[in-house]
N, C-alpha and C positions, 0 to 999 in steps of 0.2 A: 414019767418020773426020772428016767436016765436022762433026759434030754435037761428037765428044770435044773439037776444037780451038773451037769456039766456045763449051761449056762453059770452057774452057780460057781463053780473051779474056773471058768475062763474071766470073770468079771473080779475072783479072789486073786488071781495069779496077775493081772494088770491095776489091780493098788496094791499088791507088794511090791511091781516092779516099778510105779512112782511114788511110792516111797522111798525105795533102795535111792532111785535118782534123787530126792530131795537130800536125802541124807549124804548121799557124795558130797551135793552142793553147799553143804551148812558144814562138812566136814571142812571143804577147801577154803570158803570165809571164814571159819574158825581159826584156821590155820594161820591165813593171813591175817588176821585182826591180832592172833598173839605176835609174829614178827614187828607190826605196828607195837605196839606196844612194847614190846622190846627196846625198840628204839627211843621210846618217848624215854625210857628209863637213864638213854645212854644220852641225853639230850643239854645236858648241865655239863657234859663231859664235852662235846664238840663245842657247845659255846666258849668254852676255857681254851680249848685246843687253836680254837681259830681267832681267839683275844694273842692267844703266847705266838702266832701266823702273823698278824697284825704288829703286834705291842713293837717287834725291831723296825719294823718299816718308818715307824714316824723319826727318829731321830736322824736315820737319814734321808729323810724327805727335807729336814729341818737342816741338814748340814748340808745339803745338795745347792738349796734353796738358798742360800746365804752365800755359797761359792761356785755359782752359776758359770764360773770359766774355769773349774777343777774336773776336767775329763777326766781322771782316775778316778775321782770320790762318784762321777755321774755315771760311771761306766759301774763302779761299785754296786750303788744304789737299786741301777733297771737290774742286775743281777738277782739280788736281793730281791727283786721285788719279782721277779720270772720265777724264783726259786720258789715264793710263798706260794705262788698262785698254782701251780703244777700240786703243791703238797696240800694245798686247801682244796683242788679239783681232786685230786684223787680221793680226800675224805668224802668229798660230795658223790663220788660218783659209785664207790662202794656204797653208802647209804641208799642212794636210790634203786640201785640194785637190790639190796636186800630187802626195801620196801615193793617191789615190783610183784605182780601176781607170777604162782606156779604156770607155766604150759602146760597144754594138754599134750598126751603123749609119753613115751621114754625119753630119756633126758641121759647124758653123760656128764656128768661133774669130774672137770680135772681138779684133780685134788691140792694139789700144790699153789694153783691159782686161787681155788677158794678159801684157802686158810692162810693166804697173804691176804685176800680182799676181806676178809674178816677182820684182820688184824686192823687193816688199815681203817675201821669202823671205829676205833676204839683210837683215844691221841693216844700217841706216845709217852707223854708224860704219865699217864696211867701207867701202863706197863711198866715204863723203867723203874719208874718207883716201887714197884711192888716184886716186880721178878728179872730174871731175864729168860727170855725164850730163845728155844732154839728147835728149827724143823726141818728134821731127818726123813727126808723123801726123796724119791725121783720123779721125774719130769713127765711120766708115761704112763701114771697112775690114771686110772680112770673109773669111778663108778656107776652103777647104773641108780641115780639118784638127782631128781631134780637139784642143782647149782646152788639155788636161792633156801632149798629145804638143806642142804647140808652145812649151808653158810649158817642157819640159824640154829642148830644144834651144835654146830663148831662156836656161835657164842655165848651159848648157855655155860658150854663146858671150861671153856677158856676166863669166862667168867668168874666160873667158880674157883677155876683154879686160882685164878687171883688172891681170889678172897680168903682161900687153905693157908697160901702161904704170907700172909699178915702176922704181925706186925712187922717181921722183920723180911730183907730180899731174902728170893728165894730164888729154883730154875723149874721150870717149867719147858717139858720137852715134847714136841708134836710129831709122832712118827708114822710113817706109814708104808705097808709094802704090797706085796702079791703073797695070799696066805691061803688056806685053808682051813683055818680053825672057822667052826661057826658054833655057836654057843647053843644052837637049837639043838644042834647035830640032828638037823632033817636029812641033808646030804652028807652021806660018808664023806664025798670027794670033791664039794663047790668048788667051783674056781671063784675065789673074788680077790678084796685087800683090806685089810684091816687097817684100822686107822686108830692110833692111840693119845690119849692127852695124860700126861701124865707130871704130877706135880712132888716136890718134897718138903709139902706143906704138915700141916698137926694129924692129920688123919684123921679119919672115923671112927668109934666105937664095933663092935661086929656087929651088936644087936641092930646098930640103926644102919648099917649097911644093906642090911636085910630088907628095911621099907623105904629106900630113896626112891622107888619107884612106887609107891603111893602116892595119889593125890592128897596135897595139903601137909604131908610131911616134912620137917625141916628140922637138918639138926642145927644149923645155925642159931634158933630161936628168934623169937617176935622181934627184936630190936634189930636183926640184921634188915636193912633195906630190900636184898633180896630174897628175904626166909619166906615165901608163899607157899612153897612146895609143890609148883609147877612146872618148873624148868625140864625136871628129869623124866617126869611123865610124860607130856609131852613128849621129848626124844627118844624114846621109848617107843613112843605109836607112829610118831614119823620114817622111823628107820622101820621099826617090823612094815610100815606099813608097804616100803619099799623094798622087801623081802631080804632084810637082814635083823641084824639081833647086838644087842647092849649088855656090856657087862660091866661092872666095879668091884676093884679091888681094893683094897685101903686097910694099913696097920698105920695103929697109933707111934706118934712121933716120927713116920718112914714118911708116908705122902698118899698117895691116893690115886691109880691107874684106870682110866676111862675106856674100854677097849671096843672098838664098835667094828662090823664086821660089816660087807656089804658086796652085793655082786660087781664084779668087775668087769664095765663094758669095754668091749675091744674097738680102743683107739689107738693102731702103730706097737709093734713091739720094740722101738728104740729104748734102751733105757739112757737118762743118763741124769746122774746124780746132782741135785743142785743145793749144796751148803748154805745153808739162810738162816743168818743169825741175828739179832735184835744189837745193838753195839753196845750196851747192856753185857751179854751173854759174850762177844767179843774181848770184850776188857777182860769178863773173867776166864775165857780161856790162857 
């Protein structure tokens, strides 16, 4: 009888533990199939961005072409034309990026590189329209969180802030440090860095700040494009899942502060400060 029932427990304990495996596995296609989609979202936007890449090149291809012994205007032109390509590769090469699957393994995300490569997922003309950014960090940030999983919660959030601060510009400020706050408070003392997005857009209600992390909630309502109620769930499960924690703040009329908390792997103790502002955000300084 002891023998059948421990057959019994050794046959139960190895399909709980291909399940557990399948379920990692359905967890990490999930994951990457929402970044996909992500993108498909942002896909009317790059076509615009790399038409406005394009759209100056033709007139002097057409003025080149006409004055074929004007070495200034030709010299002008291949400039022009080295400058689109460099700005239209680097759109391409942040997207591929963030379409790329998670590694297996810990992972370090420097921070300051992934919330320029994010930006640059997104044209410009988006942005300047809508806000100006500016991102208060150093150079020596480092989290323990796959690159591609933090790039995609950086633009969920960056997203949204867009969206807060509509109709009219706004600023939108991306900061981040070496902190100790963690919103679990599992560790009295973590070491990690906080990383903030924070907007001075209309704000939330309290009551609906309460369920931003419910699936399918949205205060935006059904007519906004991006009102599914997904975004923030999501980043929710990806950062716990990388053993930190998400929090929002947000009063009506002030704006709305994203605060995400995450361990900090040790890459170099240099610090040194790197001022990155959108030329947007410049003017209004």
């Amino acid at each position: 009888m002891r023998e059948k029932r421990s057959k019994s427990a050794v046959a139960l304990s190895r399909r709980l533990k291909a399940a557990e495996q399948e379920v990692a596995i359905l967890t990490r296609q999930l994951n990457h199939t929402q970044r996909l989609a992500s993108m498909g979202g942002l896909c009317a936007m790059v076509a615009h961005e790399f038409n406005n890449i394009l759209t100056p090149l033709l007139p002097y291809a057409h003025l080149a072409t006409a004055s074929p012994r004007d070495e200034a205007l030709g010299l002008e032109f291949a400039q022009r034309t080295v400058d689109a390509v460099h700005r239209a590769a680097g759109i391409t090469e942040a997207i591929l990026g963030f379409t790329r699957p998670e590694s297996d393994g810990d992972a370090a995300a420097a921070v300051v590189p992934c919330i320029e490569a994010t930006l640059r997922c997104l044209p410009a003309e988006y942005i300047e329209r809508r806000s100006a950014i500016c991102i208060d960090a150093c150079a020596d940030l480092h989290m323990r969180i796959e690159p591609v999983v933090l790039q995609q919660v950086l633009l969920n959030l960056i997203l949204n802030a867009c969206e807060a601060v509509e109709p009219h510009q706004g600023m939108i400020t991306i900061s981040a440090g070496r902190s100790t706050w963690n919103a679990t408070k599992r560790d009295p003392q973590p070491e990690g860095i906080t990383l903030i997005v924070q907007d001075n857009g209309r704000g939330i209600p309290p009551g609906e700040v309460r369920r931003l992390f419910e699936p399918f909630f949205s205060h935006r309502g059904a007519d906004s494009p991006r009102g599914c109620g997904l975004g923030l769930p999501l980043c929710k499960r990806l950062i716990e899942a990388a053993k930190g924690s998400i929090e929002i703040e947000s009063s009506l009329g002030l704006g709305t502060a994203v605060r995400l908390w995450l361990p900090a792997a040790q890459v170099g103790d240099v610090v040194t400060p790197i001022p990155y502002k959108t030329q947007s955000s410049r003017a209004a300084a």
